[in-house]
N, C-alpha and C positions, 0 to 999 in steps of 0.2 A: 449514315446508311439508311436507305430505305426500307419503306417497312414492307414483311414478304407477300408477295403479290398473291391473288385470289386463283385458287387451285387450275382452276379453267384455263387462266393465263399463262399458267406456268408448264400446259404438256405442249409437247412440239407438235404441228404436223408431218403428216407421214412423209413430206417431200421435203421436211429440214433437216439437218445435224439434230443432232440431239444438244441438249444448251448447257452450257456447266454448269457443274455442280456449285451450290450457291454457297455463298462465302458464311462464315458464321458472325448471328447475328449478338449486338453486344451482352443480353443477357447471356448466352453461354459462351462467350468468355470469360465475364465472370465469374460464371457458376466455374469454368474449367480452372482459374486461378483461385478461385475459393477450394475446390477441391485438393489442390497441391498443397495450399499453403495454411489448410484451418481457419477455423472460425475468424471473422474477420481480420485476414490477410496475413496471422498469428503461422507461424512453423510450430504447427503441433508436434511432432518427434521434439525438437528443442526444447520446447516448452517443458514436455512433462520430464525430460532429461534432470535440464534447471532446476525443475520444481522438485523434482526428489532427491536430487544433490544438497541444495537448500535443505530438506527436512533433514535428512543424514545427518550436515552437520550441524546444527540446532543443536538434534539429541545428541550428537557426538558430544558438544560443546558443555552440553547439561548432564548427564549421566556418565558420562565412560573419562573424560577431563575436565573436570568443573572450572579449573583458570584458562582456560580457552575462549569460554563465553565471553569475558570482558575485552577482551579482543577479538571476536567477533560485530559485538554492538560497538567499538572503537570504528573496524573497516568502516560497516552501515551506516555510521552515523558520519565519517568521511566524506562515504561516498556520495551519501546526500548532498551535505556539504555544497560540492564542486558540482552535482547536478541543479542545485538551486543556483546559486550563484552562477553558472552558464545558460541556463534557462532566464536566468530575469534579467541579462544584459540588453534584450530586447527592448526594453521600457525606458532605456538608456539609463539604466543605472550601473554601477559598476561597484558591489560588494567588494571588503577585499578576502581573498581568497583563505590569502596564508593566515591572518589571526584568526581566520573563522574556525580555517581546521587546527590549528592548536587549539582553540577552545573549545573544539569536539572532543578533543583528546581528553582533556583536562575537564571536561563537566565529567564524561563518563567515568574517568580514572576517582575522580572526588566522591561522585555518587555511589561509587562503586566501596568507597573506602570508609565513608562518612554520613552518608544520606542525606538528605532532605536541605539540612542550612547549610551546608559546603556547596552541594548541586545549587544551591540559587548563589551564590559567592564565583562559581567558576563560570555562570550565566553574567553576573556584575563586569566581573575582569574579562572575558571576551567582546564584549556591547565596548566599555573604555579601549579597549586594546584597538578593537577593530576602526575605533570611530578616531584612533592616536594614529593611526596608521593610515587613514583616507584625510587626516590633515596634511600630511605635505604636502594633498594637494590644493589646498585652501580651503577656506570656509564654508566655499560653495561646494565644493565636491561632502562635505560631510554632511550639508542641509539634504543636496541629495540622494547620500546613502542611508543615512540612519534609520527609515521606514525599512528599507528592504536589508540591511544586516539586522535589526532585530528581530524583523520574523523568520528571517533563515535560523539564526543562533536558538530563537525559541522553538520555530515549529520544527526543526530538526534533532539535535541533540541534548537538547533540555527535554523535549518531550519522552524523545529514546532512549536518555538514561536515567527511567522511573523503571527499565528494565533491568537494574542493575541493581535498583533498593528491590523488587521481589523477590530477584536471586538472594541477595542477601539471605544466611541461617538464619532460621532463629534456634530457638533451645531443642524444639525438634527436629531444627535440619531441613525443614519444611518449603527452604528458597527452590530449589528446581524443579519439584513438582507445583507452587505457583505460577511459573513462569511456562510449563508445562499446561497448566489449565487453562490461563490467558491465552499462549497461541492456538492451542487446539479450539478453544469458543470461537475464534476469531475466522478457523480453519471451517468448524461448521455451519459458524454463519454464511461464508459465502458459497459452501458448499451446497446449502439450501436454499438461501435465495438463487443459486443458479437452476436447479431443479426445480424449485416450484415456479419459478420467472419460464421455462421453457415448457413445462406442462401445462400450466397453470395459468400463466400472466396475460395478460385483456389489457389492464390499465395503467397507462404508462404515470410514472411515479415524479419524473422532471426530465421532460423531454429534451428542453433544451440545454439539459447540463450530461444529464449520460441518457439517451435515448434506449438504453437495452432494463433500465433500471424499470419494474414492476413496483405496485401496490402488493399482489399475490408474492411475487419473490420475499419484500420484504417480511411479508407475515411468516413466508418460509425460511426466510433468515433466523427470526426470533425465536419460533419454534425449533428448530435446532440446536441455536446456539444454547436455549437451555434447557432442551431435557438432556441434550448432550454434557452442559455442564453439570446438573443435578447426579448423574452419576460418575462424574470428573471429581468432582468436590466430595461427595460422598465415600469414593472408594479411594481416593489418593490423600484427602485430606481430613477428612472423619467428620467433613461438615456437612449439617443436614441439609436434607434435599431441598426443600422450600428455601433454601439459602442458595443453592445452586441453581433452581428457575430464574429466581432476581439478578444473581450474578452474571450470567448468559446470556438473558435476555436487555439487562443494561446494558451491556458489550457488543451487542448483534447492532444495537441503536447506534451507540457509537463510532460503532466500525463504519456504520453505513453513512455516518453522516461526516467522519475521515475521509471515506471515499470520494461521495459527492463534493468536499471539499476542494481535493486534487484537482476531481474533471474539472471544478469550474477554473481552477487557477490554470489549467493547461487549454482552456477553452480560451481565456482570458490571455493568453500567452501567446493561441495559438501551435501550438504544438499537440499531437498526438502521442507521443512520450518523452517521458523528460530523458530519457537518452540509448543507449543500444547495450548498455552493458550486462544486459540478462538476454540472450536470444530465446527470442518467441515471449519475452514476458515486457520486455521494454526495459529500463532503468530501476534502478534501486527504489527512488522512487515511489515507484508503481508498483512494487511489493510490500513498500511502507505506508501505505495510502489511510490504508485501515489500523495498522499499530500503532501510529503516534499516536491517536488519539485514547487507542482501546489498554495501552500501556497504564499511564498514569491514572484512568481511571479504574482497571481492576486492583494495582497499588490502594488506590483509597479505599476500595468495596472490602479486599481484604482486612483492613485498617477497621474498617465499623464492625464487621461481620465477628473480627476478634475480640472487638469490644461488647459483644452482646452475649458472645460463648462462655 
């Protein structure tokens, strides 16, 4: 379309029609389908539906029926699953499905029951399973897959059921409010880097992996995630606050560099989300982006933090 003509050009004179009205030009299209559809091209109604459905049942899962959780992180870490595996078929490789998702099963079920040395035994037997199972189809189809079944098997369900040793009691009962303080750091990190990234942000952080990603954001990431946990920690689990800057603040880090993680491997894929199955949020995925990573690592922070108290 051309670009709108110089005002002089555009009145009629007195002895013509009057000229139609002029067609809209593609900035306000955009802008008109950005207004329907949310921040970029997101269904905001849906989104924040999903997203507080989501919270519901978290806490549902953690406070009001505690064996519901481990079937929760079973779905997630499924659904991953079959979102990786359908996403990396592109690169022509061909995971296989079914022993992946039995070994999702069975890491969480293990970690869930045994912790630590059982969860690396049901990561062992899914990698063998999965790689016994891409043998019928030869030798070559295993050279093939083995890179990409063992990052699915690791970066999915081995990372996600570190969520099932925090729940774990201990002698004070203390599992669901850890796993409460890990997603909520996780929840303020991005909470603040989206606020100080839109007030705040100038300096773009990795353009070419997430372009909306700030310097400023990040610093509002970190700052949130731990004065928020400083009194996370302090009022749910009696641990000092200087212990809850460090906690929060390692988590904001990690979360953010889970994130960046993702975009680059859907950059890398080509995809904008790894699938539809959250409306307005993208794929399971894309709400795990930041937990894999921030899971296992509050697991440990806990673990030292115990050890010092």
């Amino acid at each position: 379309m051309s670009r709108p003509q110089h005002l002089g050009d555009i009145i009629p004179e007195p002895e013509q029609p009057e000229p139609e009205p002029a067609k809209r030009g593609p900035g306000r299209r955009r802008a008109s389908k950005q207004g329907k559809g949310g921040r970029a091209g997101r269904n905001l109604p849906a989104a924040i539906a999903v997203g507080v459905a989501l919270i519901l049942l978290v806490l549902a899962s953690l406070l009001i029926w505690p064996p519901a959780f481990p079937g929760l992180i079973a779905v997630a870490a499924g659904a991953g699953v079959w979102e990786m595996t359908r996403a990396l078929k592109v690169t022509g490789a061909d995971p296989p499905l079914i022993p992946l998702l039995g070994g999702a099963l069975l890491m969480v079920g293990l970690a869930w029951h045994d912790g630590t040395d059982s969860l690396l035994v049901g990561l062992a037997v899914t990698v063998v399973a999965s790689l016994l199972w891409r043998l019928a189809d030869g030798p070559r189809a295993v050279r093939r897959d083995l890179t990409p079944t063992l990052m699915i098997a690791v970066y999915v369900p081995f990372l996600l059921s570190f969520a099932m040793m925090l729940q774990l009691p201990d002698a004070e009962g203390d599992g669901r409010w850890r796993v409460l303080c890990t997603l909520f750091a996780i929840v303020l990190s991005d909470t603040g880097g989206y606020v100080a990234g839109v007030f705040l942000g100038k300096h773009k952080m990795a353009p070419s992996i997430s372009p909306g990603k700030t310097w400023e954001g990040f610093a509002g990431s970190i700052c949130a995630a731990a004065l928020g946990s400083a009194l996370l920690l302090y009022f749910l689990l009696d641990i000092p606050s200087y212990w809850g800057l460090l906690f929060g603040a390692v988590l904001s880090v990690v979360a953010v560099v889970g994130d960046l993680a993702e975009s680059m491997l859907k950059r890398d894929l080509g995809r904008k989300d790894m699938s539809n199955l959250l409306p307005g949020h993208g794929g399971v995925m894309d709400r795990l982006d930041s937990i894999l990573f921030a899971v296992p690592t509050a697991y440990l922070l806990f673990a030292v933090i115990a050890n010092q108290l």
